[in-house]
mmCIF file as gemmi writes it, N, C-alpha and C atoms, coordinates in Angstrom:
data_model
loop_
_atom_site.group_PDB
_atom_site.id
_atom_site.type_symbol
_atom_site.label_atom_id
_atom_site.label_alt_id
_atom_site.label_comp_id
_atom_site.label_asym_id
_atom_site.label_entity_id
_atom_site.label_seq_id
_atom_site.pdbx_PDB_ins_code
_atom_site.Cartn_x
_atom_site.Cartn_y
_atom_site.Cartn_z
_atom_site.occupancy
_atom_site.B_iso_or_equiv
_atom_site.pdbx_formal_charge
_atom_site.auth_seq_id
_atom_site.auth_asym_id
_atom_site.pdbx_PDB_model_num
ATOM 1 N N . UNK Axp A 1 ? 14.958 -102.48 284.404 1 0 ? 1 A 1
ATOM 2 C CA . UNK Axp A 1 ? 15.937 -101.47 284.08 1 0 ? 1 A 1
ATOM 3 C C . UNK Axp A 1 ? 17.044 -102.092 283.232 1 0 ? 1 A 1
ATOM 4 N N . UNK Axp A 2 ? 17.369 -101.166 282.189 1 0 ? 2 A 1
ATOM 5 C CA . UNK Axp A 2 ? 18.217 -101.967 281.414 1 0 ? 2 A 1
ATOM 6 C C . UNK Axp A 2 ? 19.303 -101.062 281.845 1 0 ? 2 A 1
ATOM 7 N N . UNK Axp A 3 ? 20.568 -102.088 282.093 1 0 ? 3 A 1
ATOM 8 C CA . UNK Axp A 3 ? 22.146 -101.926 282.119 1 0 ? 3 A 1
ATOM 9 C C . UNK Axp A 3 ? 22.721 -101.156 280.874 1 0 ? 3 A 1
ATOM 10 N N . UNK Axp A 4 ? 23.645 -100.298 280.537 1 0 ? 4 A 1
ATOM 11 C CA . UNK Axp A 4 ? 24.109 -99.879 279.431 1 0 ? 4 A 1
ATOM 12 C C . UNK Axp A 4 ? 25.456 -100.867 278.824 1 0 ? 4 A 1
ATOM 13 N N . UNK Axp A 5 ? 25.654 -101.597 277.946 1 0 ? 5 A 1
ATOM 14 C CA . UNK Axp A 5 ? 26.474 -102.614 277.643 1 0 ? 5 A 1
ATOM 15 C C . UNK Axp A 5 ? 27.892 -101.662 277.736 1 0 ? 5 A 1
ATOM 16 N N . UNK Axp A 6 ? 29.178 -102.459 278.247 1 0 ? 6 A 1
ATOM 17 C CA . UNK Axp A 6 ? 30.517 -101.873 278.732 1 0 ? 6 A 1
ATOM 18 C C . UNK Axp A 6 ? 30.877 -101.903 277.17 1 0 ? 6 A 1
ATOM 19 N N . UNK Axp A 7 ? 31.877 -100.564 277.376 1 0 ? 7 A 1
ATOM 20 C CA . UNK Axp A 7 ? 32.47 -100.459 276.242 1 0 ? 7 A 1
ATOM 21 C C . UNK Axp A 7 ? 33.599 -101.595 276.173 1 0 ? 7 A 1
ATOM 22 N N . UNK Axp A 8 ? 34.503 -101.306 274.833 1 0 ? 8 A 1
ATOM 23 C CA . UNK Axp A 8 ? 35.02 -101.744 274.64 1 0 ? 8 A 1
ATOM 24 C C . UNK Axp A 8 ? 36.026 -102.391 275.344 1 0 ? 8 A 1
ATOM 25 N N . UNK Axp A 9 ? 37.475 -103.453 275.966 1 0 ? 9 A 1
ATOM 26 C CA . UNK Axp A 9 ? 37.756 -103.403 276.313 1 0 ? 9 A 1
ATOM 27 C C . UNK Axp A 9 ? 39.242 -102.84 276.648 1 0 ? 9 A 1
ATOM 28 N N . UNK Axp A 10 ? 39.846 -102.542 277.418 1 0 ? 10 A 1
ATOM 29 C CA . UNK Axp A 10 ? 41.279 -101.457 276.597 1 0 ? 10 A 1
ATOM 30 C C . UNK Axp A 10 ? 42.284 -102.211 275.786 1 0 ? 10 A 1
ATOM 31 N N . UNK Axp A 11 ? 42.529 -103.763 275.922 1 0 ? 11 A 1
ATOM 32 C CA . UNK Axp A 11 ? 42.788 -104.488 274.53 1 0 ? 11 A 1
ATOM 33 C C . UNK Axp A 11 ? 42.492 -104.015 273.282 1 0 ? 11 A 1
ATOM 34 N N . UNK Axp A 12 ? 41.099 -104.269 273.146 1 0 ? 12 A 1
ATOM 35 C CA . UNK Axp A 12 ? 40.467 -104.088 271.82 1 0 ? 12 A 1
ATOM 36 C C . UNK Axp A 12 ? 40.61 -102.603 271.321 1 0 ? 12 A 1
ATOM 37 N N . UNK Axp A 13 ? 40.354 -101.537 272.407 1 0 ? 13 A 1
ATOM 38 C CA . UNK Axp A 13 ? 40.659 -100.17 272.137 1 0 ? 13 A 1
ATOM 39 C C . UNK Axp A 13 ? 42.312 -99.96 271.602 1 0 ? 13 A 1
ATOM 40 N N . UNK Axp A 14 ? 43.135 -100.788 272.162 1 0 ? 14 A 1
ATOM 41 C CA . UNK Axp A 14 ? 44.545 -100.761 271.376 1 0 ? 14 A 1
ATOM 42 C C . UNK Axp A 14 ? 44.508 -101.278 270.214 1 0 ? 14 A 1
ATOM 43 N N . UNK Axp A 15 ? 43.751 -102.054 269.693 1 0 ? 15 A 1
ATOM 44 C CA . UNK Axp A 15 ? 44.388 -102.912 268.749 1 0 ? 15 A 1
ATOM 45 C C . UNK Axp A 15 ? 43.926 -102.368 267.365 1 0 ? 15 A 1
ATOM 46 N N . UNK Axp A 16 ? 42.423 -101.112 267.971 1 0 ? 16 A 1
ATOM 47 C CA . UNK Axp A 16 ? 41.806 -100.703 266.693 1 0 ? 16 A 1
ATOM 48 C C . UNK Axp A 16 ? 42.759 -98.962 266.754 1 0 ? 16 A 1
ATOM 49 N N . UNK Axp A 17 ? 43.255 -98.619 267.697 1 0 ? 17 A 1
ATOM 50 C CA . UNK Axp A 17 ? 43.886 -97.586 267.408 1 0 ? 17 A 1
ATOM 51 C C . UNK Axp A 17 ? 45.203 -98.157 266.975 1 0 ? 17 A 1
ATOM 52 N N . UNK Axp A 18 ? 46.073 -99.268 266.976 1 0 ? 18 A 1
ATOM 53 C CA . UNK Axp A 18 ? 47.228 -99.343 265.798 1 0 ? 18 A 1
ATOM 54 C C . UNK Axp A 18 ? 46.501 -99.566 264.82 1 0 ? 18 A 1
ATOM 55 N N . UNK Axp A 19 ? 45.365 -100.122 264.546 1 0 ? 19 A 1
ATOM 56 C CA . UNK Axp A 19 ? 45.282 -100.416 263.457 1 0 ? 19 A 1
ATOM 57 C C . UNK Axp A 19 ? 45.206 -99.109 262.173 1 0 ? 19 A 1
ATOM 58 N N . UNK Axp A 20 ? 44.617 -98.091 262.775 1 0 ? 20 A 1
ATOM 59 C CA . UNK Axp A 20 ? 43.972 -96.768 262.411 1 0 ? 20 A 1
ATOM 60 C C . UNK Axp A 20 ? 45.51 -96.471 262.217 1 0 ? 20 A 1
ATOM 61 N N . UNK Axp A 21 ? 46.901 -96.307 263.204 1 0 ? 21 A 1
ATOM 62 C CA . UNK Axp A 21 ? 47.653 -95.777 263.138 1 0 ? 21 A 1
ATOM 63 C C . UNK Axp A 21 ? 48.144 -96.593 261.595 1 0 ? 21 A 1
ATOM 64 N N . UNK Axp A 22 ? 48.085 -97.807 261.854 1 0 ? 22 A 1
ATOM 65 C CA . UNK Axp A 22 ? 48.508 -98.144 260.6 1 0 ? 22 A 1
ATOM 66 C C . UNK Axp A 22 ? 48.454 -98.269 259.119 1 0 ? 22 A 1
ATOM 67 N N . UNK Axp A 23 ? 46.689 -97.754 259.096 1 0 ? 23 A 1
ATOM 68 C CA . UNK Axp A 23 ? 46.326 -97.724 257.983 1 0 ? 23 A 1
ATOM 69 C C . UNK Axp A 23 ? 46.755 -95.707 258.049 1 0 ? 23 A 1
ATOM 70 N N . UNK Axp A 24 ? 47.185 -95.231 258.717 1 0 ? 24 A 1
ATOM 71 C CA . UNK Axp A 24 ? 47.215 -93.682 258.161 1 0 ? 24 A 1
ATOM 72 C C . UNK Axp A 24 ? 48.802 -93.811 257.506 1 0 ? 24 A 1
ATOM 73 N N . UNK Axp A 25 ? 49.408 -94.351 258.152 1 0 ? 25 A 1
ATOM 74 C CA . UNK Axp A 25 ? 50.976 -94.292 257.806 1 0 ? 25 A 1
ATOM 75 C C . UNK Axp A 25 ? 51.179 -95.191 256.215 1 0 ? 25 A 1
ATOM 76 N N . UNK Axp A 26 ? 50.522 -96.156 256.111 1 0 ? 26 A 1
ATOM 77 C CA . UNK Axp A 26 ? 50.377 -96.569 255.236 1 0 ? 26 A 1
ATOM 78 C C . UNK Axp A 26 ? 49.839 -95.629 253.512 1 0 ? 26 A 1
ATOM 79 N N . UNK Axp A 27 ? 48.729 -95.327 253.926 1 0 ? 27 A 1
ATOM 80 C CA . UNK Axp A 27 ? 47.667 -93.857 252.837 1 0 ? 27 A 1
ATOM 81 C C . UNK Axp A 27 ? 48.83 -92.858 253.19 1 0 ? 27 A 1
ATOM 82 N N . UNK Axp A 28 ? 49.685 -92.529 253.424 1 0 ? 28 A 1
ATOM 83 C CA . UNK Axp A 28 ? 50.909 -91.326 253.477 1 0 ? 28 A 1
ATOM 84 C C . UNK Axp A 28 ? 51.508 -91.659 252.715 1 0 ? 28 A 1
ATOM 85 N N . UNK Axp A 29 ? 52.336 -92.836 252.993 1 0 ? 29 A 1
ATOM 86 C CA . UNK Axp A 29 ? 53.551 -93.442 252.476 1 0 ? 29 A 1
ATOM 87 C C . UNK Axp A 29 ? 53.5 -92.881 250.659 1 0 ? 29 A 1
ATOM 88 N N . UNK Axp A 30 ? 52.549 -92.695 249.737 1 0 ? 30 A 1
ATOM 89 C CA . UNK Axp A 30 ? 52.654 -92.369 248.663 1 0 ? 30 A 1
ATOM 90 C C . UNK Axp A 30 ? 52.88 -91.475 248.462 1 0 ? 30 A 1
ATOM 91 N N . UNK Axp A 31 ? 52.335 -90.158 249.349 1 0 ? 31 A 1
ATOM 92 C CA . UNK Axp A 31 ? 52.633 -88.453 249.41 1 0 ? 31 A 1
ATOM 93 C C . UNK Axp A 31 ? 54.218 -88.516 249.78 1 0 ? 31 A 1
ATOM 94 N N . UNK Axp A 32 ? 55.061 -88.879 250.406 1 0 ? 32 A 1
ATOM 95 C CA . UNK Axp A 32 ? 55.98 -89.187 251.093 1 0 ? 32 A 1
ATOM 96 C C . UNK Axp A 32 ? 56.921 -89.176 249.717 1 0 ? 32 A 1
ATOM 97 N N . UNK Axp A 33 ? 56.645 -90.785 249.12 1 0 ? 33 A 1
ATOM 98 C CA . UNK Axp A 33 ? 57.306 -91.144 248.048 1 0 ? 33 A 1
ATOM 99 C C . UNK Axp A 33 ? 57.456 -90.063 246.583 1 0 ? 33 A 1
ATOM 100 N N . UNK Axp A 34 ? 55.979 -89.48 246.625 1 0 ? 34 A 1
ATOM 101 C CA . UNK Axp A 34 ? 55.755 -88.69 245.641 1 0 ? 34 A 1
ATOM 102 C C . UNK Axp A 34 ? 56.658 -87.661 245.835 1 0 ? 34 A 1
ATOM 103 N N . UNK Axp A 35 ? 56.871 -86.868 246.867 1 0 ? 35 A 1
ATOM 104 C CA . UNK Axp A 35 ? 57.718 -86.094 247.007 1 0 ? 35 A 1
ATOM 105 C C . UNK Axp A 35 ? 59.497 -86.011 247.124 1 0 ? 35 A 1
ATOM 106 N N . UNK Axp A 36 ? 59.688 -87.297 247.568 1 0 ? 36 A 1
ATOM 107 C CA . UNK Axp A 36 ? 60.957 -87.497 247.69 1 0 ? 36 A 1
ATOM 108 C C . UNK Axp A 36 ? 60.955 -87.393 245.914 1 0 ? 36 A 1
ATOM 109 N N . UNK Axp A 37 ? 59.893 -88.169 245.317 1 0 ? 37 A 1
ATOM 110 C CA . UNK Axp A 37 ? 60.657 -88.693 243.722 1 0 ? 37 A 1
ATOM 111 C C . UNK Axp A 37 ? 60.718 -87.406 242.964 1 0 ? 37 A 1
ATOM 112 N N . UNK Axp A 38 ? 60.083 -86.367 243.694 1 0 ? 38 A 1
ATOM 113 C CA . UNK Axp A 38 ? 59.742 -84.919 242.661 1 0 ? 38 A 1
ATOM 114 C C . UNK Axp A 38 ? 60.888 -83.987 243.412 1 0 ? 38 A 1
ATOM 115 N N . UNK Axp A 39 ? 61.526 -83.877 244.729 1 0 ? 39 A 1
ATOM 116 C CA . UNK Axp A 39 ? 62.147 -83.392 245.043 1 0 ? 39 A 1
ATOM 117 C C . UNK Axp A 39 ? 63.858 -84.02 244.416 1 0 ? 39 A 1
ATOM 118 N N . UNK Axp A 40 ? 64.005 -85.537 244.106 1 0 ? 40 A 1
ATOM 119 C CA . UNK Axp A 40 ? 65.352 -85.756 243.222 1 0 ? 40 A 1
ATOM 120 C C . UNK Axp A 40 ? 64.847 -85.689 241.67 1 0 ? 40 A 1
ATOM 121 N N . UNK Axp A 41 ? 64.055 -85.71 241.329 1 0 ? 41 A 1
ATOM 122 C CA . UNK Axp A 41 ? 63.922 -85.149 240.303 1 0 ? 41 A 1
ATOM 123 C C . UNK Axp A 41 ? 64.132 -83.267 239.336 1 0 ? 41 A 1
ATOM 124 N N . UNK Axp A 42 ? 64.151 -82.934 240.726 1 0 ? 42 A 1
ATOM 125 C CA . UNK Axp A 42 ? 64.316 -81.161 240.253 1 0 ? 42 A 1
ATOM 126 C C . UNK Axp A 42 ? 63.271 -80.814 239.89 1 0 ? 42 A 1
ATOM 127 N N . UNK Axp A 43 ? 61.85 -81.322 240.014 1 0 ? 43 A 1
ATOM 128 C CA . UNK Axp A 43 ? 60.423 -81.143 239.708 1 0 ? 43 A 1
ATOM 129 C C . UNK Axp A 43 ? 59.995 -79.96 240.656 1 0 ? 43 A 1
ATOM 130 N N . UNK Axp A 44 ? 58.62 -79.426 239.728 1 0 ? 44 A 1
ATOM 131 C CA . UNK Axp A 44 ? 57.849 -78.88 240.99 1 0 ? 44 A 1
ATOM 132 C C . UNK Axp A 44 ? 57.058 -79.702 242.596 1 0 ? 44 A 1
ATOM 133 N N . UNK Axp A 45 ? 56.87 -79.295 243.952 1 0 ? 45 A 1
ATOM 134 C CA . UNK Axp A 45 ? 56.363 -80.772 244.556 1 0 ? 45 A 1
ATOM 135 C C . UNK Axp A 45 ? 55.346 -80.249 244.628 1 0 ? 45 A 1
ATOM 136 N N . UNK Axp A 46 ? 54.203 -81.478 245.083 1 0 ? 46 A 1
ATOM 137 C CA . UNK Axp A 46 ? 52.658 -81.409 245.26 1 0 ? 46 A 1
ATOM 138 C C . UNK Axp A 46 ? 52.978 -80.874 246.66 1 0 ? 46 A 1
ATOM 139 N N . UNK Axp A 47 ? 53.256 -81.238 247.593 1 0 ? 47 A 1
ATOM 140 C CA . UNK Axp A 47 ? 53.367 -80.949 248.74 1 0 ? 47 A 1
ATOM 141 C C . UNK Axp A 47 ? 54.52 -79.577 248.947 1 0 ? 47 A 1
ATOM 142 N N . UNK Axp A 48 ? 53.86 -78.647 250.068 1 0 ? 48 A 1
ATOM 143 C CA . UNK Axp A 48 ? 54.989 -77.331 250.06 1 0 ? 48 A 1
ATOM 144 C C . UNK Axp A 48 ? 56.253 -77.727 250.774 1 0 ? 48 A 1
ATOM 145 N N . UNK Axp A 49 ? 57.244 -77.294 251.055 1 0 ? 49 A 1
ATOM 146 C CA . UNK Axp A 49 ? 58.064 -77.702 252.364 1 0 ? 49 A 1
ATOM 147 C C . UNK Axp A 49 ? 57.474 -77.635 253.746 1 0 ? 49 A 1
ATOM 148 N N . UNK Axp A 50 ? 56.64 -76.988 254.108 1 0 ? 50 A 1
ATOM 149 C CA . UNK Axp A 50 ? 55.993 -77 255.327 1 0 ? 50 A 1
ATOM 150 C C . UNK Axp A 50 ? 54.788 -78.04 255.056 1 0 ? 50 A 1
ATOM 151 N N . UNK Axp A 51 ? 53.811 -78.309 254.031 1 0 ? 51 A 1
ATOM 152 C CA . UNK Axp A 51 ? 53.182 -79.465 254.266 1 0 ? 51 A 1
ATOM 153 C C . UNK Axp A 51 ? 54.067 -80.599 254.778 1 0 ? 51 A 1
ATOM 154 N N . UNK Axp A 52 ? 55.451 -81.07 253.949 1 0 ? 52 A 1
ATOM 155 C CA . UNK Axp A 52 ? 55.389 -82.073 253.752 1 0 ? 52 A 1
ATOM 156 C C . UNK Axp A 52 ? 56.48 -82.051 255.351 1 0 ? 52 A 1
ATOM 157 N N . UNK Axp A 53 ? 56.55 -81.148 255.778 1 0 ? 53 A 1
ATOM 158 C CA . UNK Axp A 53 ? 57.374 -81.137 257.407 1 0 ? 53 A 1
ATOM 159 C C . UNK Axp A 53 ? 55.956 -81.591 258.492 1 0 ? 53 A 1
ATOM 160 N N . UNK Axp A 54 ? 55.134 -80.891 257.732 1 0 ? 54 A 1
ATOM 161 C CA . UNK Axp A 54 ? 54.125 -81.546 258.775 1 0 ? 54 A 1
ATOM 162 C C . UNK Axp A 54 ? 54.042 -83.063 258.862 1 0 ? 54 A 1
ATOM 163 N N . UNK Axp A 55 ? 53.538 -83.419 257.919 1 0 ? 55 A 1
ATOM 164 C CA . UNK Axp A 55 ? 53.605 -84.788 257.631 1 0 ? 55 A 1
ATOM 165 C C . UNK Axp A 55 ? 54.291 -85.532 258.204 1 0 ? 55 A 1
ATOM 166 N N . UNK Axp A 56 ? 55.608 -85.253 257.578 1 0 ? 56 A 1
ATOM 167 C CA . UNK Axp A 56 ? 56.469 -86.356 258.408 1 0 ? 56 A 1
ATOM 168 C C . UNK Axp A 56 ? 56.284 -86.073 260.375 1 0 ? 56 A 1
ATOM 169 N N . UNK Axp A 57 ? 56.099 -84.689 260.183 1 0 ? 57 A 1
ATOM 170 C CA . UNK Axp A 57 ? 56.075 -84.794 262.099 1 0 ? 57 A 1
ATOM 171 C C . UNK Axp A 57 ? 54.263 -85.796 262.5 1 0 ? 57 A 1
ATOM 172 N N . UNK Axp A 58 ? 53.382 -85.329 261.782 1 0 ? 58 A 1
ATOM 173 C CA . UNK Axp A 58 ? 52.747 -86.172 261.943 1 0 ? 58 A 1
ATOM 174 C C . UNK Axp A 58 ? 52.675 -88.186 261.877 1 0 ? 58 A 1
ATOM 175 N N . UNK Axp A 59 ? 52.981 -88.241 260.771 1 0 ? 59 A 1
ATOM 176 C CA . UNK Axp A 59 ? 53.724 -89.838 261.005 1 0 ? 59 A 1
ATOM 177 C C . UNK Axp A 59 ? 54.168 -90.382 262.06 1 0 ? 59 A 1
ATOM 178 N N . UNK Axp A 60 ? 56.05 -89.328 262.473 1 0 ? 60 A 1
ATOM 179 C CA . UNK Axp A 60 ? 56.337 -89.494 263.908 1 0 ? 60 A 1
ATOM 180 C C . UNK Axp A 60 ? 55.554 -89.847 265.195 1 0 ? 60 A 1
ATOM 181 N N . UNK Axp A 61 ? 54.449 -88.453 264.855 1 0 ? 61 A 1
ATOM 182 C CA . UNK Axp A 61 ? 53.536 -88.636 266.376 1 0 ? 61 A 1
ATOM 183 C C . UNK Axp A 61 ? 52.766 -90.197 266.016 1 0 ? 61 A 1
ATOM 184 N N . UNK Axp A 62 ? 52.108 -90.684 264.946 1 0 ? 62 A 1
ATOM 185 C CA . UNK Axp A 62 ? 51.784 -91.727 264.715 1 0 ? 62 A 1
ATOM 186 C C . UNK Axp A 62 ? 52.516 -93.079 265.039 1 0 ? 62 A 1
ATOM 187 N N . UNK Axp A 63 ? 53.653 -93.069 264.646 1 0 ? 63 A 1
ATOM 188 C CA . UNK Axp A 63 ? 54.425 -94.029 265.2 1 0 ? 63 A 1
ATOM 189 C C . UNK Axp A 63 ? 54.941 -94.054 266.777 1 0 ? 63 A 1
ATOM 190 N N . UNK Axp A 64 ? 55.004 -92.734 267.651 1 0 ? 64 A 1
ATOM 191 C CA . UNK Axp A 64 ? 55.128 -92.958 269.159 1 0 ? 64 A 1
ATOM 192 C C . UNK Axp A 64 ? 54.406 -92.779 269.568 1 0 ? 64 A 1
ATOM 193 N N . UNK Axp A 65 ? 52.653 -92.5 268.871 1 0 ? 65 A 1
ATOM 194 C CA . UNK Axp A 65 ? 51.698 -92.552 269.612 1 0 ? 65 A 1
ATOM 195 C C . UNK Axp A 65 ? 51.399 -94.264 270.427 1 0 ? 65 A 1
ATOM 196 N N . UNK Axp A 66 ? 51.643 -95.219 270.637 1 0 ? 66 A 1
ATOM 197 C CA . UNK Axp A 66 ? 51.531 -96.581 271.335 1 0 ? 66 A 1
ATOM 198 C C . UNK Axp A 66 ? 52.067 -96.434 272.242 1 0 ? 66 A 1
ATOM 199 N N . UNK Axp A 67 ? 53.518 -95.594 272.435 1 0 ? 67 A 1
ATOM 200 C CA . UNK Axp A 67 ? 54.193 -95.561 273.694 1 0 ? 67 A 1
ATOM 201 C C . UNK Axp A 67 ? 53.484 -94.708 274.495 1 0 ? 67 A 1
ATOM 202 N N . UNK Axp A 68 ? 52.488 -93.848 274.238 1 0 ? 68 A 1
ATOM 203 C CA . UNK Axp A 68 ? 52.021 -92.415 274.807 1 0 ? 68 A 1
ATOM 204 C C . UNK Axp A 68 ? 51.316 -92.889 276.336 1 0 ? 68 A 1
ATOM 205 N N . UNK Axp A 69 ? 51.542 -92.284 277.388 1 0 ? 69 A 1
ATOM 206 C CA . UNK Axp A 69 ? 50.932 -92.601 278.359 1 0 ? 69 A 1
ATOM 207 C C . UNK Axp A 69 ? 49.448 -92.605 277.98 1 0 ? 69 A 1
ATOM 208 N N . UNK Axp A 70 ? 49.138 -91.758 277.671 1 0 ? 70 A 1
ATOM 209 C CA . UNK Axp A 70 ? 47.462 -92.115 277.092 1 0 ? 70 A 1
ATOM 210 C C . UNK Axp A 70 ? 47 -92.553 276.169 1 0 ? 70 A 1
ATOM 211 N N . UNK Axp A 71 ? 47.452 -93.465 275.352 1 0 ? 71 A 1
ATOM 212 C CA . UNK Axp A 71 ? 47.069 -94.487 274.449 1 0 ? 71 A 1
ATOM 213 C C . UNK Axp A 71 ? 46.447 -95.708 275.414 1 0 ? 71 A 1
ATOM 214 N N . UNK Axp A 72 ? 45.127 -96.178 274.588 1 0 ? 72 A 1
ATOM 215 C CA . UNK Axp A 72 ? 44.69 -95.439 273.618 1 0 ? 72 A 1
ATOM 216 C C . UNK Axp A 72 ? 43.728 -94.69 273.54 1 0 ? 72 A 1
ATOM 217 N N . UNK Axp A 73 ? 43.659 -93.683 274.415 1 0 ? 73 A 1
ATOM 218 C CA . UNK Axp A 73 ? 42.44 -92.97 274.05 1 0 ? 73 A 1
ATOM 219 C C . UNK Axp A 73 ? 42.677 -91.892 273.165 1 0 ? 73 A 1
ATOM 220 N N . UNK Axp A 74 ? 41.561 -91.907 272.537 1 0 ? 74 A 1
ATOM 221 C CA . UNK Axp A 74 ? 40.466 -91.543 271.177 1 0 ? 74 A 1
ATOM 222 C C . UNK Axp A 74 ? 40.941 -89.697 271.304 1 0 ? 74 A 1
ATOM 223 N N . UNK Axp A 75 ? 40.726 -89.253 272.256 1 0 ? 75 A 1
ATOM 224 C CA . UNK Axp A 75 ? 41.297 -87.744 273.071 1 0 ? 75 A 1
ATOM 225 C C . UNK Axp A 75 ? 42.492 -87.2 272.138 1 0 ? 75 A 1
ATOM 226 N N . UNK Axp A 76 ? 43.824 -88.497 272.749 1 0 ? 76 A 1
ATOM 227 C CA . UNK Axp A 76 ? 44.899 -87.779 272.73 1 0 ? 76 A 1
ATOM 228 C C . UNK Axp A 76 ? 45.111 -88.077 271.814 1 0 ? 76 A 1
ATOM 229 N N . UNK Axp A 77 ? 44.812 -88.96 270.361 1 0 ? 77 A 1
ATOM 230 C CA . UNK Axp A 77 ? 45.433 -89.255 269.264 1 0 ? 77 A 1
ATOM 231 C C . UNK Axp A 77 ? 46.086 -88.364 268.297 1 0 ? 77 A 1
ATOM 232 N N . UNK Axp A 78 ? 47.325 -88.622 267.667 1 0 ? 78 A 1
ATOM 233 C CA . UNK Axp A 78 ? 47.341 -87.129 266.936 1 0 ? 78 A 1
ATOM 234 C C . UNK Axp A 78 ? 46.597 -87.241 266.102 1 0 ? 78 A 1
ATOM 235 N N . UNK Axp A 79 ? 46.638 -85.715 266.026 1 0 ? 79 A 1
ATOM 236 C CA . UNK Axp A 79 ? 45.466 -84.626 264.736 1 0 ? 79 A 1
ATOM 237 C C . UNK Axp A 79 ? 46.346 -84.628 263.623 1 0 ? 79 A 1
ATOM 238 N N . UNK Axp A 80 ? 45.738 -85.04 262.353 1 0 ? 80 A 1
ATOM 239 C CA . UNK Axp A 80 ? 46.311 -84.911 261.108 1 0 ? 80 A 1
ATOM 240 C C . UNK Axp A 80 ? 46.055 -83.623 260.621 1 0 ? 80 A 1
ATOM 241 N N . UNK Axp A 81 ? 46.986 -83.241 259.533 1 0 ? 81 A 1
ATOM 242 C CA . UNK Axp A 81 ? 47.282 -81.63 259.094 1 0 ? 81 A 1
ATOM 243 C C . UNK Axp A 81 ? 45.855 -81.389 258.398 1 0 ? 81 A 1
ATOM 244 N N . UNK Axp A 82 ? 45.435 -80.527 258.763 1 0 ? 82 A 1
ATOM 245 C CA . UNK Axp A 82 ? 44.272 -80.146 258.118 1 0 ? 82 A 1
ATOM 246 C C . UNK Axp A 82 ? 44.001 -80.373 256.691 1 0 ? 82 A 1
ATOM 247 N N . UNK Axp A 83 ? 45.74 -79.969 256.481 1 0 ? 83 A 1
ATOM 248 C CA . UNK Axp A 83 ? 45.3 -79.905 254.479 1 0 ? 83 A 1
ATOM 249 C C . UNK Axp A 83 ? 44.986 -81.091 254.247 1 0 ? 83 A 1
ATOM 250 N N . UNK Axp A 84 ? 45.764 -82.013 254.842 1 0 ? 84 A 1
ATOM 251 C CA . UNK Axp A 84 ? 45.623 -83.988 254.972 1 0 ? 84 A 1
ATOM 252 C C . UNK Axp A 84 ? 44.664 -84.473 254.079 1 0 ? 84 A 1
ATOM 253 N N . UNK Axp A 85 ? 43.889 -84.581 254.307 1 0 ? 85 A 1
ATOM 254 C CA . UNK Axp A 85 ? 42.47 -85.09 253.734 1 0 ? 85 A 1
ATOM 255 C C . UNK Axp A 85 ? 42.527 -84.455 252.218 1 0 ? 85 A 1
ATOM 256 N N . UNK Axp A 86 ? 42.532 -83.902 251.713 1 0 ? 86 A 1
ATOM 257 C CA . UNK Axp A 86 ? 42.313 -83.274 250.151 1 0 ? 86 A 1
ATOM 258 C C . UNK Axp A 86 ? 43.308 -84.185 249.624 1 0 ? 86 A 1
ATOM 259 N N . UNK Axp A 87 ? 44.637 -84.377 250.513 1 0 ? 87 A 1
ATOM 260 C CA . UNK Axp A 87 ? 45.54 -85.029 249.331 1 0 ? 87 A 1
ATOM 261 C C . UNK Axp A 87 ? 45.511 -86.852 249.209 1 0 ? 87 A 1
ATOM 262 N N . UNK Axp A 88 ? 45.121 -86.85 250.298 1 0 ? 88 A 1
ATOM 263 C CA . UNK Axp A 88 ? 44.244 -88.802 250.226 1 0 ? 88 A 1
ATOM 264 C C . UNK Axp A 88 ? 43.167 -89.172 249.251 1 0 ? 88 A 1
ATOM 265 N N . UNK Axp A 89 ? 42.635 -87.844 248.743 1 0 ? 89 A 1
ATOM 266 C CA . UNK Axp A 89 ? 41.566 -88.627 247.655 1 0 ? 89 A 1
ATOM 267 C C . UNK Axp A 89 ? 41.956 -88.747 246.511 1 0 ? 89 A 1
């Protein structure tokens, strides 16, 4: 009978969910910038005012997601804004 090999351990499960946290905050940081530079500019923005409110609340949850009693599980991580993804490519 074969044993099923243990997952990961909850170390390693932390260290790949900052890492994830960190590479998302990081791939933002340009939408972020882009907008601040188009919003002092008097430009039109890529992002609406409510995208880019999401965002930043998303980030937030990204950055106090480590303190979260349930970090790190995979479950409770925050959910990025749906539109999210279209503007990363």
């Amino acid at each position: 009978m074969t044993v099923p090999a243990p997952g990961p351990a909850p170390e390693e499960m932390a260290y790949g969910e900052r890492a994830l946290r960190d590479k998302m905050l990081l791939l933002t940081d340009p939408l972020v910038a882009r907008h601040r530079d188009e919003m002092e500019a008097e430009r039109p923005t890529t992002l609406t005012v409510e995208q880019y409110k999401q965002l930043q609340g998303y980030r937030q949850d990204l950055r106090d997601w480590p303190e979260s009693e349930h970090f790190p599980a995979v479950e409770y991580r925050p959910g990025q804004p749906a539109w999210l993804a279209d503007h990363l490519q």
